[in-house]
MDAnalysis code that builds the backbone (N, CA, C; Angstrom):
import MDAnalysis as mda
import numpy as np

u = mda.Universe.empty(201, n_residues=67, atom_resindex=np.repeat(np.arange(67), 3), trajectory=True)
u.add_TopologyAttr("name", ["N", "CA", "C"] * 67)
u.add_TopologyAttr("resid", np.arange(1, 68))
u.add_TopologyAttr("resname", ["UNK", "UNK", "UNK", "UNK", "UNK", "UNK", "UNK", "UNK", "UNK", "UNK", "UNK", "UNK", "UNK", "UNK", "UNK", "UNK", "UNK", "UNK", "UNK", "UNK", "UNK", "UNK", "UNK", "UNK", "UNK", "UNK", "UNK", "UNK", "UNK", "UNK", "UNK", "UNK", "UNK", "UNK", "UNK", "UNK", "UNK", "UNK", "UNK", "UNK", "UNK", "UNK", "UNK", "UNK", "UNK", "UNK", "UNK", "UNK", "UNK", "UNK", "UNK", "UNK", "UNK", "UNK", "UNK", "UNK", "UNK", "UNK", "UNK", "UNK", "UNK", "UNK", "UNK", "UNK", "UNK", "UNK", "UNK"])
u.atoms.positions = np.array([
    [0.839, -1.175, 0.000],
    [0.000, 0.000, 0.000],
    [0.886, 1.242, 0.000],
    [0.224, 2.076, -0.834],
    [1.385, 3.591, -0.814],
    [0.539, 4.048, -0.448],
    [0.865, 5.596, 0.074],
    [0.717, 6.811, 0.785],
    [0.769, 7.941, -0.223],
    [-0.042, 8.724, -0.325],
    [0.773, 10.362, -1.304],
    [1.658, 11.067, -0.888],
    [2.658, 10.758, -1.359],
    [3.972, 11.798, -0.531],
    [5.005, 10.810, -0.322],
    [4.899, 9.729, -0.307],
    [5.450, 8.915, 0.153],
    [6.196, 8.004, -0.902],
    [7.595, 7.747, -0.876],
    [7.856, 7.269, -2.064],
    [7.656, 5.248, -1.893],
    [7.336, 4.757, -2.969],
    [7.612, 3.159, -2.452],
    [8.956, 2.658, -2.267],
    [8.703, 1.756, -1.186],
    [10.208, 1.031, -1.195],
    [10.774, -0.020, -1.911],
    [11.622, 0.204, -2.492],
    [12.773, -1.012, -3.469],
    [12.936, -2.127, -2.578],
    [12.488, -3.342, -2.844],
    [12.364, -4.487, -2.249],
    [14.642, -4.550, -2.044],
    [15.202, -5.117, -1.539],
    [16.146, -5.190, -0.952],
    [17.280, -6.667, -1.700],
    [16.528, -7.859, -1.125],
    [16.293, -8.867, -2.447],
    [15.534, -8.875, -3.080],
    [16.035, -9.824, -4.338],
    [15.049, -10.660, -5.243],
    [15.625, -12.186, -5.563],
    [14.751, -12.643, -5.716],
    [14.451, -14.038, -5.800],
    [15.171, -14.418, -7.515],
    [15.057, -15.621, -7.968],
    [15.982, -15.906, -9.097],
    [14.736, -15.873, -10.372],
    [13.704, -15.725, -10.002],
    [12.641, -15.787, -11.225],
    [12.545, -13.791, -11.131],
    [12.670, -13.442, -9.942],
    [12.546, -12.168, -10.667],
    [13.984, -11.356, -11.089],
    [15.408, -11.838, -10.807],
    [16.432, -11.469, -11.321],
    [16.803, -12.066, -12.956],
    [15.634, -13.617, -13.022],
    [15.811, -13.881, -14.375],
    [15.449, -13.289, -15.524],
    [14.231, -12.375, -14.898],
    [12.889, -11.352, -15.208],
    [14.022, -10.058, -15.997],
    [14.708, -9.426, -14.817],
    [15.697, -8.493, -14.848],
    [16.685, -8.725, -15.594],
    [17.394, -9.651, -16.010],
    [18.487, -10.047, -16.548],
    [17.660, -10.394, -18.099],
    [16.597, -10.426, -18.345],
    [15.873, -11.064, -19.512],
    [16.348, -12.125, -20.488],
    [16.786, -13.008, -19.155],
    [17.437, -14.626, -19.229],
    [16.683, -15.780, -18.718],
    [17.167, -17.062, -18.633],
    [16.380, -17.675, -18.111],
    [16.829, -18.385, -16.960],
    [15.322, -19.109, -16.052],
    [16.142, -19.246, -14.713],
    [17.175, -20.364, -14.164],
    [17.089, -20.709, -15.712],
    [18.450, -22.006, -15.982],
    [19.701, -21.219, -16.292],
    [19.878, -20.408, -17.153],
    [21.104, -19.291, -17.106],
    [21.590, -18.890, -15.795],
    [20.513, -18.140, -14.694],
    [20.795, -17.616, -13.345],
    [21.182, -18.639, -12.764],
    [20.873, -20.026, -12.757],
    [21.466, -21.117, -11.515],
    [22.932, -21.419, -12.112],
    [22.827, -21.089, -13.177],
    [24.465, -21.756, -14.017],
    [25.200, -21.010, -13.646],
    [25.312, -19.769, -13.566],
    [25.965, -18.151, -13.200],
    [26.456, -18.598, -11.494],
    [24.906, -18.727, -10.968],
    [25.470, -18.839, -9.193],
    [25.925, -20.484, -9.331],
    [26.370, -21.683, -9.864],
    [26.938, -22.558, -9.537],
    [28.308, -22.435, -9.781],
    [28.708, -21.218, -10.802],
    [29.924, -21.565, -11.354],
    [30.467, -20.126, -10.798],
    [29.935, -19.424, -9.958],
    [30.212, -18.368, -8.794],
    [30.491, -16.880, -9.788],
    [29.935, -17.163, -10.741],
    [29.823, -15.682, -11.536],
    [28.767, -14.807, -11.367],
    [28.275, -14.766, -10.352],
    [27.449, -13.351, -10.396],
    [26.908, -13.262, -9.229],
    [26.960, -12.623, -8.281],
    [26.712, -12.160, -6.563],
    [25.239, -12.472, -6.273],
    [25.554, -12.983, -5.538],
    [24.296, -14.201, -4.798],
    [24.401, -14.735, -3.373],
    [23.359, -14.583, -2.408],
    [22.868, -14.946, -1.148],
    [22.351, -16.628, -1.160],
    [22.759, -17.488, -0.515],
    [22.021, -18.566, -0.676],
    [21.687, -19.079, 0.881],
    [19.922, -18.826, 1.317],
    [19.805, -18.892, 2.097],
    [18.987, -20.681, 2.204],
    [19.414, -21.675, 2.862],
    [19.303, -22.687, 2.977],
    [19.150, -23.346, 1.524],
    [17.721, -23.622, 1.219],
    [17.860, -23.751, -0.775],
    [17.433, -22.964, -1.388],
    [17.306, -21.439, -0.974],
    [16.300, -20.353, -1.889],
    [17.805, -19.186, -1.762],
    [17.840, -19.187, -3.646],
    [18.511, -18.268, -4.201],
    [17.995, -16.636, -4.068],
    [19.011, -15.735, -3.192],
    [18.477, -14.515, -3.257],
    [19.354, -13.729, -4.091],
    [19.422, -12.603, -4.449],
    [19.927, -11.154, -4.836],
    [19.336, -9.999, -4.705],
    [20.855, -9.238, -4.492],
    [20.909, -7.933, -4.051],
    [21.059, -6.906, -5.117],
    [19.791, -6.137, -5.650],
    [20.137, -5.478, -7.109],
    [20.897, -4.600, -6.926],
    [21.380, -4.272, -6.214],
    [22.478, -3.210, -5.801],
    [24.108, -3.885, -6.383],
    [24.197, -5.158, -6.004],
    [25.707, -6.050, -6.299],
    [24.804, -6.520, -7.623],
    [24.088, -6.601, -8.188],
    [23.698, -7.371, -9.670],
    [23.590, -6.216, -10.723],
    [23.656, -5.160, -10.005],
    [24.070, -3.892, -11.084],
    [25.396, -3.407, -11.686],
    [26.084, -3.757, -9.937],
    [27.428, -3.242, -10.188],
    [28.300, -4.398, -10.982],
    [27.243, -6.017, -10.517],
    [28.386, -6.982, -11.667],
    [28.059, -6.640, -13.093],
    [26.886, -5.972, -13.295],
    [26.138, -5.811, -14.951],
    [27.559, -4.558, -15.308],
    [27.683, -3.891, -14.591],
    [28.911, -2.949, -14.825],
    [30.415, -3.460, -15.237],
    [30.794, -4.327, -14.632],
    [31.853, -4.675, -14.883],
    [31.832, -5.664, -15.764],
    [30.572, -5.840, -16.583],
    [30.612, -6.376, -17.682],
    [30.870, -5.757, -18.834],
    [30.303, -4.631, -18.801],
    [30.400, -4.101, -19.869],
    [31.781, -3.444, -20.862],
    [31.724, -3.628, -22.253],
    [33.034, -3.180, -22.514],
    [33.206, -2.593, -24.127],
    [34.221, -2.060, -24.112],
    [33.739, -0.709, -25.126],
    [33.125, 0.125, -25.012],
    [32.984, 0.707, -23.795],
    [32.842, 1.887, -23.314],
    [33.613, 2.942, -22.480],
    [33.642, 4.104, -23.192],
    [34.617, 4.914, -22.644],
    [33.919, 6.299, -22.265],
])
């Protein structure tokens, strides 16, 4: 529920169907990434989290040819 005036809050994690969502990959790509330790990931007992804050900054240090 929002408020007027009030801005909404940015969920903190996300889950691997909605980073697969974000990444506009699939959620077989995202488990391959966190098994083979390429891309910043929380693993809390068996549920894959992320932090779009570290999944931005790895989208950054991807990029290349840019100056």
């Amino acid at each position: 529920m929002t408020m007027i005036g009030r801005p909404i809050r940015q969920k903190k994690l996300y889950d691997i169907n909605e980073i697969a969502e974000y990444l506009n990959t699939t959620k077989g790509y995202v488990y391959k990434l966190t098994s083979l330790q390429r891309i910043p990931h929380i693993k809390m007992g068996k549920k894959l989290l992320f932090d779009l804050k570290d999944i931005n900054r790895w989208l950054d240090s991807k990029k290349s040819g840019v100056k």
